[in-house]
C-alpha positions, 0 to 999 in steps of 0.5 A, a space after each residue: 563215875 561215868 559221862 551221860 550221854 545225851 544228857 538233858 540239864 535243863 531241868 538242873 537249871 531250873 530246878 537250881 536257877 543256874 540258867 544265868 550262869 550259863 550263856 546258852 553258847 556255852 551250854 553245849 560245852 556242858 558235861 554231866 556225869 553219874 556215880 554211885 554209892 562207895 566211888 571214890 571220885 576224886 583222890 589228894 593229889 589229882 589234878 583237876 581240870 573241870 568245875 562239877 556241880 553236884 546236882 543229886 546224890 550225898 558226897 563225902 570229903 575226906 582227908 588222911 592224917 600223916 599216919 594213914 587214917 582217914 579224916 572226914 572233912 565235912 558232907 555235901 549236898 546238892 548244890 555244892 561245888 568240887 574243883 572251885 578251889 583248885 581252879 581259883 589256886 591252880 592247885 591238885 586237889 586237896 581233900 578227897 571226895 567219896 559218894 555216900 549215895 548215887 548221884 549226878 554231876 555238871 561239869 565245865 572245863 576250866 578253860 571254858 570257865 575262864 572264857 566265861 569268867 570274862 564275858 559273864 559276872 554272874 560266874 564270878 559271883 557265884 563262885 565268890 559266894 560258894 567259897 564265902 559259903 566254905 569260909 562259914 562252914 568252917 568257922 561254924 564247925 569250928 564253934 561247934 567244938 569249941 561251944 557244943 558238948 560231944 552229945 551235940 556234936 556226935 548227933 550232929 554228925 550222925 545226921 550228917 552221915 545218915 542216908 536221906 530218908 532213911 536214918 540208916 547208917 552201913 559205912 565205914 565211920 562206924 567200925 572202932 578204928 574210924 570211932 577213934 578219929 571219930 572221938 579225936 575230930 569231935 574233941 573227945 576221948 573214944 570211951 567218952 564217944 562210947 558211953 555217949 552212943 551207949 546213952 544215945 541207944 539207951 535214950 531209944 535216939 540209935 539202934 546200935 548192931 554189928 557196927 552200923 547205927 539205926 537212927 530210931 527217933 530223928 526227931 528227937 536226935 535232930 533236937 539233941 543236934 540244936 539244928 547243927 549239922 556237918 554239912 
């Protein structure tokens, strides 16, 4: 990840409506930073001292399990919020982050967003509504696996691993070791999760090759989804 130098967000704030959040006094304290597809931006255990702001780009959110196995959380899109929890708790971060496509971010310290926190409610309110946002999205993940089958939740987090605009998936998730926590976080057996892609490929919805997946029909995968997506 890599500071912006001179860098314009004015078309952020419009693009985003964020221009009230920001007095202008405070504007010049903004930061923006760029990554690219693969980086890891932020690791368990960091401690963070700035809010980011993903403005482009796809991130993941990740954890490992005691025995070294990588977990995905959930994936982001723009406009989502790194660092909201650990500057409300104090606490290091919690889930790792890795970009999925190259991005941008915003920036603010933590010292600069505890000046404004006491001048300006629109922060505040905000935040409370990102971290509501949280709270919903993890009770709907929950419903998922405790209402969908797996043919629904697997579509739905094909979707959401999926590149913009091109229904290409080359990462890591599809390898047989992550398939099997794959399997174990979708509530499902890993020959189970096979057989279903094996019908996905069968139902022309994937293309199956060499451990990446191709999705072929994305509207029909999306219909498969019921308008979920782990995000």
């Amino acid at each position: 990840m890599k500071e912006i130098q001179d860098a314009q967000p004015d078309r952020y704030f419009n693009e985003f409506e964020l221009a009230d959040l920001f007095p202008a006094d405070f504007r010049r304290n903004i930061k923006m930073y760029s990554f690219e597809k693969g980086d890891v931006l932020f690791s368990t255990g960091e401690e963070l001292d700035e809010l980011y702001f993903l403005l482009e780009g796809k991130i993941k959110i990740f954890t490992h399990t005691p025995e070294g196995k990588l977990l995905i959380n959930r994936f982001k899109r723009p406009l989502a919020l790194i660092g909201d929890v650990e500057y409300s708790k104090g606490t290091p971060v919690l889930n790792s982050v890795e970009a999925v496509t190259d991005g941008v971010f915003l920036s603010l310290s933590f010292e600069d967003l505890a000046k404004l926190e006491k001048c300006h409610p629109a922060i505040m309110r905000f935040l409370f509504d990102t971290v509501a946002h949280k709270f919903y999205t993890e009770m709907h993940i929950t419903s998922m696996h405790m209402l969908y089958p797996v043919e629904v939740r697997l579509a739905s987090y094909l979707l959401s691993i999926s590149e913009a605009g091109e229904g290409t998936m080359f990462h890591q998730e599809m390898h047989t070791s992550n398939l099997m926590e794959l399997a174990e976080w979708i509530g499902t057996s890993y020959r189970h999760l096979n057989r279903v892609l094996k019908k996905m490929a069968t139902d022309d919805l994937i293309e199956r090759v060499n451990g990446s997946i191709t999705i072929k029909n994305l509207e029909k995968l999306s219909i498969l989804a019921k308008g979920n997506i782990y995000e």
